[in-house]
LOPA-935412 format. One line per 8 residues: their letters; for each residue x, y, z of N, C-alpha, C. Coordinates in Angstrom, 1 decimal. Atoms other than C-alpha are relative to their C-alpha. Example, Ala and Ser with C-alpha at 12.3 -4.5 7.8 and 13.67 -1.06 7.14 Angstrom:
REM residues 2
AS) 0.9,-1.2,0.0,12.3,-4.5,7.8,0.9,1.2,0.0; -0.9,-1.1,0.0,13.7,-1.1,7.1,-0.8,1.1,0.8
***
This chain:
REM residues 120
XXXXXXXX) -0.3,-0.6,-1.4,1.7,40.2,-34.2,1.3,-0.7,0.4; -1.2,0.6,-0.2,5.1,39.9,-32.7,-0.4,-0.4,1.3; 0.0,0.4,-1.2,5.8,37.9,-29.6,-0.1,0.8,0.9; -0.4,-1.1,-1.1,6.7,41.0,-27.8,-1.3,0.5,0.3; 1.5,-1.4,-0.2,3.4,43.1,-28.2,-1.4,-1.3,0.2; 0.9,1.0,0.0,1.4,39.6,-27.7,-0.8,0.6,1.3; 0.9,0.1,-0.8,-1.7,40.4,-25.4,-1.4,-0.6,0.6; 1.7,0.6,-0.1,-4.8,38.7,-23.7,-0.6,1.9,0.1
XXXXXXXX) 1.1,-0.8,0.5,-8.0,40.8,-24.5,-0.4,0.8,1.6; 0.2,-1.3,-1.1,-8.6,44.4,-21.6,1.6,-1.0,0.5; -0.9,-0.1,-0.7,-5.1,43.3,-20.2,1.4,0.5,-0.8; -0.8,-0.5,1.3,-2.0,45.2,-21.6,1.5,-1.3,-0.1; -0.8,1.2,0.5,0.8,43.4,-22.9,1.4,-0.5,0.7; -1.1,0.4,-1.0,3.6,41.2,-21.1,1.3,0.7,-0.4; -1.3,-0.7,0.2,7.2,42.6,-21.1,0.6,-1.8,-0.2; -1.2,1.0,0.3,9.8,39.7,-22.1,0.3,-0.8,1.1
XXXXXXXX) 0.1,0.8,-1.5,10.5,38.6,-18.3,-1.1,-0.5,0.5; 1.3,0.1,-0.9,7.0,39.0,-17.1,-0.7,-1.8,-0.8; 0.8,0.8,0.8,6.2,36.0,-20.0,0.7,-0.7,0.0; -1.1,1.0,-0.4,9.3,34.0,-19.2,-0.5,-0.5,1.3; 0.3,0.7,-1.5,8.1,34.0,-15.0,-1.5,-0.7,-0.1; 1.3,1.0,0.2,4.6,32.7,-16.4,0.2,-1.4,-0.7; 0.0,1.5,1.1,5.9,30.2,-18.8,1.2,-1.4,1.1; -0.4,0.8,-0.7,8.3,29.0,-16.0,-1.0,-0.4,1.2
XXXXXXXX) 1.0,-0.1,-1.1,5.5,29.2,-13.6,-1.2,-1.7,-0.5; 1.0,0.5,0.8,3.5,27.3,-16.1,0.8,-1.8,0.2; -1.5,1.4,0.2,6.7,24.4,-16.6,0.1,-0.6,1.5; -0.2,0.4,-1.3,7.1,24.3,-12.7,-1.6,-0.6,0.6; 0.7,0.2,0.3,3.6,23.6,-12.7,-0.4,-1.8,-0.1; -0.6,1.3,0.6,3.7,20.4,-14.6,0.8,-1.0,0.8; -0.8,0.5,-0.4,6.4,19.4,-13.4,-0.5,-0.7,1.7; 0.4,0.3,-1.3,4.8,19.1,-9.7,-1.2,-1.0,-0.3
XXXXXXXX) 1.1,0.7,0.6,1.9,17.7,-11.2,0.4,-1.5,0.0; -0.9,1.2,0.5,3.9,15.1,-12.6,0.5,-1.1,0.9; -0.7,0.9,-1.3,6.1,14.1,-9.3,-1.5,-0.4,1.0; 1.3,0.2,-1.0,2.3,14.2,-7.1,-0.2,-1.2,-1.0; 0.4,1.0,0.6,1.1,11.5,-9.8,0.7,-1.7,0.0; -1.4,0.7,-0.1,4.8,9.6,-9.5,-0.6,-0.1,1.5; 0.0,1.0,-1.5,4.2,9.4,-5.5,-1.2,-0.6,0.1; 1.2,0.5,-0.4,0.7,8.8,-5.8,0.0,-1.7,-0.6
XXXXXXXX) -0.5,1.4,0.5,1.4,5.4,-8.2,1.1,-0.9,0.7; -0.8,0.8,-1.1,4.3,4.7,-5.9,-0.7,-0.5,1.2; 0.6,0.1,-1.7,2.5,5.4,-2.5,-1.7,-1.8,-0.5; 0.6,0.7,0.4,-0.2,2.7,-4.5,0.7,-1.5,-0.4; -0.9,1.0,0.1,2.2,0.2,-5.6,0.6,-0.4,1.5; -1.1,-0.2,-1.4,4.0,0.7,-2.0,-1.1,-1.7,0.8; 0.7,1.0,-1.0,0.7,-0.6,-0.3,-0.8,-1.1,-1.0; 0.7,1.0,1.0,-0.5,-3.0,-3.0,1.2,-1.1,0.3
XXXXXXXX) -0.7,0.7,-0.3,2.6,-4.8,-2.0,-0.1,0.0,1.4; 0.6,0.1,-1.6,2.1,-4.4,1.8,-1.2,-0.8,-0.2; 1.2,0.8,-0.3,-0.9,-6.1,1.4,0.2,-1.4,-0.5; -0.2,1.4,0.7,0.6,-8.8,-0.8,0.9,-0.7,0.9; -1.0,0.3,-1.1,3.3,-9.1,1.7,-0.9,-0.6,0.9; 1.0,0.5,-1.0,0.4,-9.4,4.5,-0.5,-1.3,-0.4; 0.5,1.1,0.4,-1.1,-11.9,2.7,0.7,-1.4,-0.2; -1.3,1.1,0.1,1.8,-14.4,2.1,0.4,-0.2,0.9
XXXXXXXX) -1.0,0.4,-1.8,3.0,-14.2,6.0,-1.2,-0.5,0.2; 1.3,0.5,-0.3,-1.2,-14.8,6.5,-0.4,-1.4,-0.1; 0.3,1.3,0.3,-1.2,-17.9,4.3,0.9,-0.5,0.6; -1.1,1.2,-0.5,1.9,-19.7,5.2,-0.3,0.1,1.5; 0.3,0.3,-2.0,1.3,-19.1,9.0,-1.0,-1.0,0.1; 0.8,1.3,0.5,-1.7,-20.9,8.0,0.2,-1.2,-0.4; -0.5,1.2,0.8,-0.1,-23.4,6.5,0.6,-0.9,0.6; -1.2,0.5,-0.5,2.7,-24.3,8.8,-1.0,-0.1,0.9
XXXXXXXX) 1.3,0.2,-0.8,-0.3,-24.4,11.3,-0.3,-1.6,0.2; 1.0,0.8,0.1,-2.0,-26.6,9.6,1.0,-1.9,-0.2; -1.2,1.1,0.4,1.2,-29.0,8.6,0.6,-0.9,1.5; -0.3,0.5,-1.4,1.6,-31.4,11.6,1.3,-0.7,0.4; -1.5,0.6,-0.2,5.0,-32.4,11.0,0.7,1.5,0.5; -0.4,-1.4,-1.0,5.9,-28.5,12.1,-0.4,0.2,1.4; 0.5,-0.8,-0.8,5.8,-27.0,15.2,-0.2,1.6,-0.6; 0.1,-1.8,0.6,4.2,-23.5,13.8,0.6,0.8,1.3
XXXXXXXX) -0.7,-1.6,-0.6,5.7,-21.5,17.0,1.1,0.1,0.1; -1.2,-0.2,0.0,9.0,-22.3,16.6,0.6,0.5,-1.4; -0.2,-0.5,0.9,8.9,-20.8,13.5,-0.5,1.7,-0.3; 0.2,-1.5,0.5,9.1,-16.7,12.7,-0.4,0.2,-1.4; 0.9,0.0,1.1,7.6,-15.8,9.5,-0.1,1.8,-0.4; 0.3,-1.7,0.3,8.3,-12.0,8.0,0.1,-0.2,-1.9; 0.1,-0.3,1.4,7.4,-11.1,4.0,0.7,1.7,0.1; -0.5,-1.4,0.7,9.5,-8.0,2.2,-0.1,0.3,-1.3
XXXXXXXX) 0.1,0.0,1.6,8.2,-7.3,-1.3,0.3,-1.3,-0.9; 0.1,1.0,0.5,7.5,-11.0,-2.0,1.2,-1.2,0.3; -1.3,0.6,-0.3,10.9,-12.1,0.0,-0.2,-0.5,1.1; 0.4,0.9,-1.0,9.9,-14.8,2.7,1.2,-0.3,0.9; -0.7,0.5,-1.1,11.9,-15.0,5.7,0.0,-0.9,0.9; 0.7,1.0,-1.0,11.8,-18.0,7.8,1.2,-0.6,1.1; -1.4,-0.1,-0.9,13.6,-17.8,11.2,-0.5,-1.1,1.2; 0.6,0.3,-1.2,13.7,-20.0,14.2,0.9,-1.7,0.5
XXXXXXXX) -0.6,1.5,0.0,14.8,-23.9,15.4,-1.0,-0.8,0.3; 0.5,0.9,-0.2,13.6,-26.7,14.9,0.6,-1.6,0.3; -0.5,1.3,-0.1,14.1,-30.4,15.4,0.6,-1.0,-1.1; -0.8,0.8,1.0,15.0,-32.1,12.1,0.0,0.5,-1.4; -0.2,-0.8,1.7,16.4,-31.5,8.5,-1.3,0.1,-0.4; 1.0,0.4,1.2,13.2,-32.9,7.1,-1.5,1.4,0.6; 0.9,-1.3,-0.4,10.8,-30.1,9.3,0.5,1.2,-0.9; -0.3,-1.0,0.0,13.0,-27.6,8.2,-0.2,0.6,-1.7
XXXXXXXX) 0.3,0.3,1.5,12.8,-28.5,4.3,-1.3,0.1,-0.2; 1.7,0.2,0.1,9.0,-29.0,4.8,-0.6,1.5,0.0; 0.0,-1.1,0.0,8.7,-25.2,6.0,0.8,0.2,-0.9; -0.4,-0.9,1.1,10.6,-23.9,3.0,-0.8,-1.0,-1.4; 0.6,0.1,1.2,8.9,-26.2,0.9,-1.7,0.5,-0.4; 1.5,-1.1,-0.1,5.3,-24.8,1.9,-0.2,1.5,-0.4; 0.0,-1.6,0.5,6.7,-21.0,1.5,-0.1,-0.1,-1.5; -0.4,0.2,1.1,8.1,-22.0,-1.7,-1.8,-0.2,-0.9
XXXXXXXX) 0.9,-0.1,1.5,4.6,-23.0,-3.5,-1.3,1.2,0.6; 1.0,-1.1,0.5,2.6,-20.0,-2.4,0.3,1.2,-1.1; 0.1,-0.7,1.0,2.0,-17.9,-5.3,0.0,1.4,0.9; -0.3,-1.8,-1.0,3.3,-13.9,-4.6,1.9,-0.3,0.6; -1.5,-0.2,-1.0,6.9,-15.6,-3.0,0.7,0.4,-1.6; -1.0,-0.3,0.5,9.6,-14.6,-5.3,1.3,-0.9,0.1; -0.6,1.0,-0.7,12.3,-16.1,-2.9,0.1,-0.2,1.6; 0.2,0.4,-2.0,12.6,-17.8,0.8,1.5,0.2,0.0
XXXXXXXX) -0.9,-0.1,-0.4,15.3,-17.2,2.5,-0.4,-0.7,1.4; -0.5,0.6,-0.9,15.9,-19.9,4.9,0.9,-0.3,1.2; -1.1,0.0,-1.2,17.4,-19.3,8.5,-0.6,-0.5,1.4; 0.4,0.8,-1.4,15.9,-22.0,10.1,1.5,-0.7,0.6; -1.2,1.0,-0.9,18.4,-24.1,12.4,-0.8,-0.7,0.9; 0.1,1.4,-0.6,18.4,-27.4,14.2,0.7,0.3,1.8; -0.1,0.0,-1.1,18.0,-27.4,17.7,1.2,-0.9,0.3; -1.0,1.1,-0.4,20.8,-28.6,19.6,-0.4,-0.4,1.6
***
C-alpha cells in the first residue's frame, strides 16, 4: 500500500495535505507537551528554591538572634537563590565579621554579600 491511498478502517483515505495538518497537529502536540513539562520542573525548581531561600533568611535570623555580640535588628537579612544579603550598621569591625561569618557556615549559602557598615 502506498502512502497516498493509506487508510484507517470505515474512514476513506487522507489526501497528502489533510496527513501533513495531522502529522503537524501531531508534532505541535508534543512539542506543547514538552514546554508544559519544562515549566512545570522549572515552576518546581523555582519554589524548591524559594523555600530554600526562606529557610536560610529563617536560620540566620535565628542565629544573629541568638549571637549576643550582634544586635539582630540592626541587621537586614534577604536570600536570592542561595545569595545572602546582609544590610545595615553596626558598631564594630568584629560584629560585622561575626554576622558574615554565621551566614557563611549555614549549609544552602553559596555566597554573602556583605553591605554591613559601621556606624558613625
Amino acid at each position: 500500500m502506498n502512502p497516498t491511498s493509506q487508510h484507517h478502517e470505515g474512514k476513506p483515505p487522507l489526501k497528502r495535505d489533510q496527513r501533513h495538518q495531522v502529522q503537524s497537529k501531531e508534532t505541535e502536540g508534543s512539542a506543547k507537551s514538552e514546554t508544559n513539562a519544562n515549566a512545570r520542573k522549572s515552576s518546581e525548581q523555582s519554589l524548591s528554591q524559594y523555600t530554600t531561600d526562606t529557610m536560610i533568611t529563617g536560620l540566620l535570623k535565628a542565629k544573629l538572634m541568638a549571637d549576643s555580640m550582634i544586635p539582630f535588628n540592626a541587621i537586614s537579612v534577604e536570600t536570592n537563590d542561595g545569595i545572602v544579603k546582609l544590610t545595615g550598621y553596626l558598631e564594630s569591625q568584629q560584629q560585622m565579621a561575626q554576622a558574615e561569618k554565621i551566614a557563611r557556615a549555614i549549609k544552602g549559602v553559596k555566597v554573602v554579600e556583605n553591605q554591613l557598615h559601621l556606624k558613625s
